[in-house]
C-alpha positions, 0 to 999 in steps of 0.5 A: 252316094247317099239318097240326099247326095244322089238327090242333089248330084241329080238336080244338077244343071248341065256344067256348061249351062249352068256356068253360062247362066251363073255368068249372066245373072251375076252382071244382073244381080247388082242391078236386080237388087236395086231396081225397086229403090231405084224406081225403075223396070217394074211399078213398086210392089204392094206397100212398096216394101222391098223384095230383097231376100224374097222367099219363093213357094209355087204350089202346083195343083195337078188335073184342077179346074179353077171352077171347082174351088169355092174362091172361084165360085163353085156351089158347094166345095169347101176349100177354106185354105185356097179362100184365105190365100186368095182373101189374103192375094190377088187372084186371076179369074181367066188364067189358062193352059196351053196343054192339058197333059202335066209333063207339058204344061209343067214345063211351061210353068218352069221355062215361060215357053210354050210346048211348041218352043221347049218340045216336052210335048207329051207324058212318057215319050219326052222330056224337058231338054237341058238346053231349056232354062228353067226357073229354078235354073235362074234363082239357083244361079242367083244364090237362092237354095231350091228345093223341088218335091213332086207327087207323081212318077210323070214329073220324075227326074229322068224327064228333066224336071230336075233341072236347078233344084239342089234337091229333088224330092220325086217318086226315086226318093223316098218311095218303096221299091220292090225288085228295083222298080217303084211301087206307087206312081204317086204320092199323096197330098198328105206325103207331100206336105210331110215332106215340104214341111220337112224341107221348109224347116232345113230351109229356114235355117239356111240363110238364103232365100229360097225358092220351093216347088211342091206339086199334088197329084191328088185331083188327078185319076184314079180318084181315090180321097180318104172316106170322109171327104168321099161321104161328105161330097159324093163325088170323088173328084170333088173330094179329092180337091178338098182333101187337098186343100186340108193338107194345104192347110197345113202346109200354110200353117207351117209357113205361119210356125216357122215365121216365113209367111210375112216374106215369102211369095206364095204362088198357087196355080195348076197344070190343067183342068179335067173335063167331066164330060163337058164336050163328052170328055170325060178326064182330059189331054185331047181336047182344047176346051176351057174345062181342061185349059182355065187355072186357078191362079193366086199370088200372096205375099204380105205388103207385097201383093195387094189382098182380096184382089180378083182380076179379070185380064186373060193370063197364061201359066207361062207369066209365072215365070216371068212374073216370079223374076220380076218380084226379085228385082230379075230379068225374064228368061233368055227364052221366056214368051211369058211376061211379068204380071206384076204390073196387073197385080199393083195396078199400073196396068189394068190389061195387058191383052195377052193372047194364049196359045195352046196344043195337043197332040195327044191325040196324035201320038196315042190314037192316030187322030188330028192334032188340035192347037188354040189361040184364045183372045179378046174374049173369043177362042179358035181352036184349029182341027180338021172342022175348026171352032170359034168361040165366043167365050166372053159370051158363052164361058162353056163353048156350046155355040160354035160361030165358025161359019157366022165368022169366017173373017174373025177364024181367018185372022186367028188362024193367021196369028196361029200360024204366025205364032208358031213361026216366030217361036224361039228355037231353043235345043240346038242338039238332040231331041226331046223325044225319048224311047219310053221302057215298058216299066214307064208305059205301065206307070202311065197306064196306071194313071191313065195316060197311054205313052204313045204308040199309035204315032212315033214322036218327031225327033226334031221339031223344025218350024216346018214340022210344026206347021204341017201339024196344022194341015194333018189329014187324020181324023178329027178327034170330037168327031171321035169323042165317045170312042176315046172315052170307051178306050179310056174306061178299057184302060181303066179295066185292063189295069184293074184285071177286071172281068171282060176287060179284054173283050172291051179292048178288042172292041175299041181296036175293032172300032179304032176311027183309024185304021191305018195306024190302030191301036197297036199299044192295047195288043201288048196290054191285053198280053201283059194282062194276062202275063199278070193272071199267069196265062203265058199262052194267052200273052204270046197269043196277044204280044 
């Protein structure tokens, strides 16, 4: 085949599926088209102008903290393209994650469903189930061309994200390989827009709307922005988001040239956070604080979507969605837990008091720590661990008092609502598992950016109700008890991959001091043996395989 064929024959919906969604989206169509000169379903959108023929550009910024764009209020960033988008939109100030780990939460953006109900529940090991319906899924059975193009390996097709685009843009097209294996892990944001301006034009000869979407990897680590933003800012990962926010500028610009802005919905928003030692994190995926968990979240389309909106309702990436649909004239996902917001953004409602649920289990799976879940509400969260922790966050944004013992009833009923959150959740994947065998190659490339890819505990194949519930009264240790090791694994990581001197004895001292015993860190082993596999030092690698 060739690339574009290889590309299209890989986004490809399962057969069966893919028949079944055509069908029920076909009786919706007539309906769906209509609704908005009919007055029903949704409130009239913006300027009332029909969304007929509406294009779709969702851009996913991967690892960005809502608080360090200007248009959020950060001291001294620039990011003038973000600021116009959201001068131009409405912007949400409390949209969180329910993950921070970019499989998981990315899925949750294309399904509207929670980890605990579409089961890609960490990097590497898992994947998007076909038996999830995605976003791309619906719009491609509705007739709308849909192109995806992402920047890093973690989003790559073999872990589902393909699903519904008729091409796919990952990290297999495109990228040098070298003895059949991929070269880089990522693109960057300048790639990513050479790209996206490439399939914006084919698009805009297509004559079907089109639904793009583009992801950066960029703010992710290792921070590596060009020079000049790296002297302007002093701080990489700073600089990496205003790096970024150029190379939106000109993907924006593109949309202006080809004449797609005035009809196309742009929806800009991100995976998770990054911790930046608030909490003694220091990137992310183990903890459940609002350094990891509050996105930026901006919608803008001329006469659609009302401009210099900012609202302040707590929402969650999986209305994206479900919101994206609604903008259509179409009915939510059969599975969605996410819900339109198009009723905040016209003002028909002025809170809709959704309460967002979050997990990881990261810590689990890589480190043989408690997993932790959250359910943030009404202004105050309650994360669930071995020592739980109750928020006020309306009051206290960096969750530095925790109430625990001074509201042991507020705990109680959120703990309650947790428990029956998981309960009632859909069960979506009749057949098969989520969970994969990760090869040594994927394990080197999560490394490389680095995440782990488990080892420390073997995923569940099935996630029953049952499963899920007992992961709430895991015995294992508590991970911020355990906060200064993890980030001492982390830098271990960090100086294995880069074959830096004492790097093996950093290794040896984290699995020395490993919180738990009974499970270790059998995965550093075969990084320091592949280590010196790397320095031509067989007999050390043995030693240490």
């Amino acid at each position: 085949m060739t690339p574009e064929a290889d590309q299209a024959y890989c986004g490809r919906a399962p057969v069966m599926k893919r028949a079944l969604l055509t069908l029920a989206l076909a009786a919706l169509l007539p309906l769906g088209c209509q609704r908005d000169q009919a007055g029903e379903g949704s409130s009239s959108t913006g300027a009332g102008r029909e969304s007929d023929g509406l294009n779709i550009l969702l851009i996913s910024l991967d690892t960005t903290r809502a608080d360090h764009l200007a248009c959020y209020g950060h001291p001294f960033i620039e990011t003038p393209n973000m600021d116009r988008l959201a001068e131009e939109g409405t912007l949400f100030l409390q949209c969180t994650s329910p993950i921070a780990v970019t499989l998981p939460s990315h899925s949750s953006i294309l399904t509207g469903t929670y980890p605990v109900v579409h089961n890609a529940r960490d990097n590497g090991t898992f994947i998007l189930h076909e038996d999830n319906v995605t976003l791309g899924e619906a719009l491609q059975a509705a007739g709308h061309a849909t192109v995806g193009i992402v920047g890093t390996f973690i989003l790559n097709r073999e872990f589902g994200m393909a699903q519904g685009f008729d091409t796919f843009d990952d990290l297999y097209s495109g990228i040098k390989r070298v003895d059949g294996v991929l070269e880089k892990t990522e693109r960057y944001a300048s790639d990513v827009v050479d790209l996206s301006i490439r399939r914006l034009t084919e698009l805009s000869k297509d004559g079907r709307p089109f639904f793009m979407f583009t992801h950066f990897y960029d703010p992710h680590q290792p921070y590596e922005p060009p020079e000049r933003f790296l002297k302007k800012y002093m701080e990489r990962y700073v600089g990496e988001i205003a790096y970024t926010d150029e190379e939106l500028g000109r993907l924006f610009d593109a949309l202006d040239d080809l004449g797609l802005t005035d009809n196309t919905l742009v929806v800009l928003t991100a995976d998770h956070g990054e911790g930046r030692m608030q909490h003694g994190e220091e990137t992310h995926a183990t903890f459940l604080y609002d350094s990891t968990l509050l996105v930026p979240l901006i919608f803008r389309c001329p006469g659609l979507v009302p401009a210099g909106q900012r609202l302040t309702p707590q929402v969650r990436l999986i209305d994206i969605a479900p919101t994206i649909l609604d903008f259509l004239g179409y009915d939510n996902l059969p599975d969605a837990q996410g819900t339109s917001l198009l009723p905040l953004i016209t003002g028909e409602r002025d809170n809709l008091r959704l309460e967002a649920y979050g997990e990881s289990l990261y810590g689990m799976y890589n480190y043989g720590l408690a997993p932790l879940h959250m359910l943030r509400e009404g202004g105050w969260k309650y994360i669930h661990a071995p020592k739980p922790e109750l928020y006020h966050i309306a009051a206290d944004p960096g969750e530095l008092t925790n109430l625990i013992e001074q509201e042991p009833a507020r705990a109680a009923e959120m703990e309650e609502k947790l428990r029956a959150m998981i309960t009632n959740a859909p069960r979506v994947i009749q057949s098969g598992s989520a969970a994969v065998d990760v090869s040594s190659d994927a394990v080197d490339k999560l490394r490389s950016l680095g995440y782990i890819g488990g080892g420390a505990v073997a995923p569940a194949k099935e996630f029953t109700v049952e499963d899920n519930l007992a992961l709430l009264d895991s015995d294992l240790p508590d991970p911020k008890d355990h906060v200064e090791w993890i980030d001492r694994v982390s830098h271990a990581i960090g100086m294995v991959r880069e074959n830096a001197p004492g790097a093996e004895e950093a290794m040896i001292a984290c699995i020395n001091q490993a919180p738990n015993p009974d499970v270790g860190l059998n995965w550093a082993y075969k990084d320091i043996a592949k280590m010196y596999l790397d320095r031509g030092d067989l007999d050390n690698a043995v030693i240490w395989y």
